[in-house]
C-alpha positions in Angstrom: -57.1 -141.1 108.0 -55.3 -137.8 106.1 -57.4 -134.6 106.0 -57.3 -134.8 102.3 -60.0 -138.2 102.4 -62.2 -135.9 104.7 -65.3 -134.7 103.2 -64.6 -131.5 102.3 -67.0 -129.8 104.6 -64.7 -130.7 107.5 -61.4 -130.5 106.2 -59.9 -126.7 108.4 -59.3 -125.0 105.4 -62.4 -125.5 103.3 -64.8 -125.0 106.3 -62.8 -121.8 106.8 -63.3 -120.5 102.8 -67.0 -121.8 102.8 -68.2 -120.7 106.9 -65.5 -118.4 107.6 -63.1 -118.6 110.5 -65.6 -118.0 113.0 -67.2 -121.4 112.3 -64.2 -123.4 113.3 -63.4 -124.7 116.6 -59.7 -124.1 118.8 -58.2 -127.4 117.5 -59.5 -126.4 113.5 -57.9 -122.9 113.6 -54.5 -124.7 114.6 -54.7 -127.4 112.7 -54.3 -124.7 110.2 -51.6 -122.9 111.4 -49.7 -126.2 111.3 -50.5 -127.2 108.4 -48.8 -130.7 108.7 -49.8 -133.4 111.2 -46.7 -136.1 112.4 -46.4 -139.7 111.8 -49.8 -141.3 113.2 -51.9 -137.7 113.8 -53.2 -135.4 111.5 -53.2 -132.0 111.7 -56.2 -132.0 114.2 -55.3 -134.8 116.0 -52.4 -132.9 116.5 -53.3 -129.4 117.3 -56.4 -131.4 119.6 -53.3 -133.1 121.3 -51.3 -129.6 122.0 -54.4 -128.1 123.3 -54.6 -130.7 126.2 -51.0 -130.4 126.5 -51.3 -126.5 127.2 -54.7 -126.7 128.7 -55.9 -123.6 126.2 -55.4 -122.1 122.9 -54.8 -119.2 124.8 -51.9 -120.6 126.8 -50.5 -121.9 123.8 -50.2 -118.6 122.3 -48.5 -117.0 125.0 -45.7 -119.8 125.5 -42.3 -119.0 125.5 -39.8 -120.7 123.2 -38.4 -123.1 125.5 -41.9 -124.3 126.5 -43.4 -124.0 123.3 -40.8 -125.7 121.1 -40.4 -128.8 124.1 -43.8 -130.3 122.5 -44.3 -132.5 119.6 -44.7 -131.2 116.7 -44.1 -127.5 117.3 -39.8 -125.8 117.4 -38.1 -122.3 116.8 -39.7 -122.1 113.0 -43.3 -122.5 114.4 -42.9 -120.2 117.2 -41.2 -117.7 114.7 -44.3 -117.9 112.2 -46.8 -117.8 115.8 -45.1 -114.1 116.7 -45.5 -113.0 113.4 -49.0 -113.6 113.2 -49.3 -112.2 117.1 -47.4 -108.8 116.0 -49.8 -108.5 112.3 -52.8 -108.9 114.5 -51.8 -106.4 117.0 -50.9 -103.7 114.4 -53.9 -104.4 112.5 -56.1 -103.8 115.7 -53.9 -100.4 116.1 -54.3 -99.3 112.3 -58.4 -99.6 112.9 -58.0 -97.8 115.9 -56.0 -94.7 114.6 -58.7 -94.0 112.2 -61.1 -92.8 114.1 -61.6 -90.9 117.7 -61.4 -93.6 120.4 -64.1 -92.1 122.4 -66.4 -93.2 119.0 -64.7 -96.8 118.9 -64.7 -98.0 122.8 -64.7 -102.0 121.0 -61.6 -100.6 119.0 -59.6 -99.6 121.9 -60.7 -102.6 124.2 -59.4 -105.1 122.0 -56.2 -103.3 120.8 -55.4 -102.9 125.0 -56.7 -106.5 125.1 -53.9 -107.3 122.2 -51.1 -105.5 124.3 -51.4 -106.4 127.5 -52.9 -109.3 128.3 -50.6 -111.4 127.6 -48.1 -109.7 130.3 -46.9 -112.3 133.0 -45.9 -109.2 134.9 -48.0 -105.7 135.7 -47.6 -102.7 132.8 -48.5 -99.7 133.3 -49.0 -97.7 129.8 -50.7 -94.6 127.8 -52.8 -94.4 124.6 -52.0 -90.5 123.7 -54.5 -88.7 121.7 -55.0 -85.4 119.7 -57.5 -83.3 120.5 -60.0 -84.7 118.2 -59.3 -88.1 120.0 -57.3 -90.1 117.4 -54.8 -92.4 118.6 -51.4 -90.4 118.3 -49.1 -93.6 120.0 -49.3 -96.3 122.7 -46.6 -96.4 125.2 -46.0 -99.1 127.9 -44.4 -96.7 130.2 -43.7 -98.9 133.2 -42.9 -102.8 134.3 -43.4 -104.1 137.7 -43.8 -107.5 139.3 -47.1 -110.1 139.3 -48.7 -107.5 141.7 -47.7 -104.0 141.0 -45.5 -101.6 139.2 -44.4 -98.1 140.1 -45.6 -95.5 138.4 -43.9 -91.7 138.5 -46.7 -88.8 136.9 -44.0 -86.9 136.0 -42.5 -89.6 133.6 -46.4 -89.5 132.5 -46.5 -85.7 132.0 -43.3 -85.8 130.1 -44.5 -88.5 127.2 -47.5 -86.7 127.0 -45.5 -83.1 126.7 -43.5 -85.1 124.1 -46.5 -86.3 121.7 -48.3 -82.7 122.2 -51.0 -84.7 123.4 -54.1 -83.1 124.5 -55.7 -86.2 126.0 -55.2 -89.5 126.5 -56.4 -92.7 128.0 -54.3 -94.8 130.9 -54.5 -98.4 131.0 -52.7 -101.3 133.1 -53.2 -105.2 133.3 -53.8 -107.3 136.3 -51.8 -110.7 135.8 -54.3 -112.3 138.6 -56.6 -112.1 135.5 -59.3 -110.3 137.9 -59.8 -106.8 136.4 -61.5 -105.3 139.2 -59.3 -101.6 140.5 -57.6 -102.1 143.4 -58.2 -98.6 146.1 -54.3 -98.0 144.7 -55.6 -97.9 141.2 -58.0 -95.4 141.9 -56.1 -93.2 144.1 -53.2 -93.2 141.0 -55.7 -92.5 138.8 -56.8 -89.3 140.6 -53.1 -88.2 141.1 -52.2 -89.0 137.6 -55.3 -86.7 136.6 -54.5 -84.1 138.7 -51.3 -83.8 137.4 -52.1 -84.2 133.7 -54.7 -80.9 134.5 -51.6 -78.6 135.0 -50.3 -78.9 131.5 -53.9 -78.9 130.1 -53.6 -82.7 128.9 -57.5 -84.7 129.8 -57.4 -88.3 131.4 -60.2 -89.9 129.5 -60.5 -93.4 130.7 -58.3 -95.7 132.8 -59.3 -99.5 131.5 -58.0 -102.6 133.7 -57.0 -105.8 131.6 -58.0 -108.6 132.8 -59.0 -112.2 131.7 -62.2 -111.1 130.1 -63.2 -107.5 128.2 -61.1 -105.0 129.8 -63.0 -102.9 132.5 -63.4 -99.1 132.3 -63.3 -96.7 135.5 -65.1 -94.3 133.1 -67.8 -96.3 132.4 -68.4 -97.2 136.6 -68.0 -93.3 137.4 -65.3 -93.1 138.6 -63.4 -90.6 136.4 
């Protein structure tokens, strides 16, 4: 049966308008963004359908176009429109977070790391650089590395902050094991990369770990 012979209290669109977009399930919210089923599936059949295929909404999002585009339904446009709505989201989390001090907004700057890096297949090492009232001045992934590690130089971290006249700033890195816990090298860089902010009078704030679920903060176990 088509979506339009559904009661409207279960057709995506109208339970999203009436509940709002919280109320819908995985399948619902794709079913959406697809907007068309195929020849003997509706929309949710469909997007229900893709979701086994990629065992998880989230897995989904994160395809690349070769894997994305290889399943029924779904090719180049799709994946073009799927970006865009990745990239609006992640500007729209760093627009809320620029407008206030991130030491006031800890949710802000979880999810807007959260946005950045968790999709990362490798390990990225990067910098939220603030003013001295603690508004966002820019994000910078400073360095790339493999599934397990990436190098990372304090000096290269002293000059970006040198070149935002940043008087604080926050340092942040995913795990791509999904496991957000600090390795002993995380906190050993953390205390050099403090150290050597000190000299030019720049604060390390927080150090947050991405992970599968909310990113962890060394701050918040003491151990900044």
């Amino acid at each position: 049966m088509s979506i339009r012979n559904w009661p409207a209290a279960e057709r995506p669109r109208e339970k999203l308008l009436e509940q709002g977009p919280a109320a819908l399930s995985d399948a619902e919210l794709l079913a959406i963004f697809l907007r068309t089923g195929v020849a003997g599936r509706s929309a949710v059949d469909l997007a229900r359908h893709l979701l086994s295929e990629f065992g998880s909404l989230r897995a989904l999002l994160e395809a690349d176009l070769p894997s994305f585009s290889a399943h029924l339904g779904l090719g180049p446009a799709k994946y073009a429109q799927l970006q865009a709505v990745l990239e609006m989201a992640r500007r729209h989390l760093a627009e809320r977070l620029r407008r206030d001090s991130a030491l006031e907004s800890p949710q802000a700057v979880r999810d807007y790391l959260k946005a950045q890096l968790r999709h990362e297949q490798h390990e990225v090492f990067g910098c939220l650089f603030l003013d001295a009232k603690h508004r966002v001045l820019a994000y910078e992934a400073l360095f790339r590395g493999t599934i397990d590690g990436a190098s990372v130089y304090p000096r290269q971290v002293v000059k970006r902050a040198l070149v935002h006249n940043a008087a604080a700033l926050i340092l942040t890195h995913n795990h791509p094991s999904g496991v957000a816990e600090p390795s002993q090298a995380d906190r050993v860089l953390t205390e050099r990369l403090k150290e050597s902010l000190a000299l030019v009078d720049v604060r390390v704030l927080d150090h947050f770990i991405v992970g599968d679920g909310e990113p962890l903060s060394m701050a918040e176990r003491g151990w900044m």
